[in-house]
C-alpha positions as CSV (number, residue, x, y, z in Angstrom):
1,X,10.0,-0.6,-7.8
2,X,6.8,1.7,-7.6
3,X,5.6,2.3,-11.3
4,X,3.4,5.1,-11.7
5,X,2.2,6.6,-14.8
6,X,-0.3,9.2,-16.3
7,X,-1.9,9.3,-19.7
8,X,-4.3,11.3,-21.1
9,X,-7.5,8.6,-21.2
10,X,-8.5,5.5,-19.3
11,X,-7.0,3.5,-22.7
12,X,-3.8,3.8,-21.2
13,X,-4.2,2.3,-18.3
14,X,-2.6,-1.1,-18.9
15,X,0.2,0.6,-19.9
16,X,1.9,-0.1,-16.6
17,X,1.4,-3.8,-16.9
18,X,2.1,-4.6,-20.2
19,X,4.8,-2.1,-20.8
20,X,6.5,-0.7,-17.9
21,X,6.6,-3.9,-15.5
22,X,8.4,-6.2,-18.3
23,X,10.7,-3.3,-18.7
24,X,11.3,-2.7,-14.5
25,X,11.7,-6.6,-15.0
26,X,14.1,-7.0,-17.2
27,X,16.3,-3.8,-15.5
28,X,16.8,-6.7,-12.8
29,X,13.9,-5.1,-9.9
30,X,13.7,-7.7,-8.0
31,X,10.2,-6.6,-6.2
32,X,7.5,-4.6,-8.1
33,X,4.5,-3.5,-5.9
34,X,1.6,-2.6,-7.9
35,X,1.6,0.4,-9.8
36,X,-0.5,3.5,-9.8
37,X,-2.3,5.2,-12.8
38,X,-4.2,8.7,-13.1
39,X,-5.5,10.2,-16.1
40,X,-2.9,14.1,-16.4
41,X,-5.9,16.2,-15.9
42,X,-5.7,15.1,-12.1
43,X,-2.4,16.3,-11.5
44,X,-1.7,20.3,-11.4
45,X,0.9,22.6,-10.7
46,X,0.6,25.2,-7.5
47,X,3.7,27.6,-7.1
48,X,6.0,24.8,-8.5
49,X,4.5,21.7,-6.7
50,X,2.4,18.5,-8.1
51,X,-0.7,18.5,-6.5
52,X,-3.1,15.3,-7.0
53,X,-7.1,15.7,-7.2
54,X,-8.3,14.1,-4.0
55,X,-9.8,10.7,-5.5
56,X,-6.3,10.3,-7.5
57,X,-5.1,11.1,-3.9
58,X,-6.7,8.4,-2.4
59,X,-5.1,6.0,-4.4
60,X,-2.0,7.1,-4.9
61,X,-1.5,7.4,-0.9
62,X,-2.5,3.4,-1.0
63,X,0.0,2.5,-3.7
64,X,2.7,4.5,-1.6
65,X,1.7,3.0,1.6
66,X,2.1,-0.4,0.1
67,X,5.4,0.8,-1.5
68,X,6.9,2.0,1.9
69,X,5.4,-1.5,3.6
70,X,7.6,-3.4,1.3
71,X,10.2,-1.2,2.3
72,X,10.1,-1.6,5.7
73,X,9.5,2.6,6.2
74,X,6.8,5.3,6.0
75,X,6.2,7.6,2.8
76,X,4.8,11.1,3.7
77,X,1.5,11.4,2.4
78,X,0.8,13.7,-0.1
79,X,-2.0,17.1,0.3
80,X,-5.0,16.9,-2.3
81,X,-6.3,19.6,-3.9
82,X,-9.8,20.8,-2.5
């Protein structure tokens, strides 16, 4: 399992931690990579489509890589806004 959340402050942050892991958890995931947080301003809407500030970017393409290594594949990365 990925887990990847947005909030609208930094004091959410360990929200995937301490609420969203234990939940994945007990679900019966067997292998949760680390998560991924951004704060909702970072993500925005073009014609339909999520696109991600390029720092939020950044991190997000890390967390994905890391997903698809433990998968064995290759997520597509995703285009930040400039």
């Amino acid at each position: 399992m990925l887990p990847l959340a947005t909030g609208g402050s930094q004091a959410h942050v360990l929200a995937i931690d301490y609420a969203l892991r234990p939940v994945l958890s007990s679900m019966g995931a067997s292998h949760i990579v680390p998560g991924w947080f951004t704060l909702d301003r970072d993500i925005a809407r073009e014609d339909g489509t999520p696109v991600v500030a390029p720092a939020s970017a950044k991190a997000l393409e890390e967390v994905t890589d890391q997903f698809s290594a433990a998968l064995g594949g290759r997520v597509s990365t995703l285009s930040p806004t400039g």
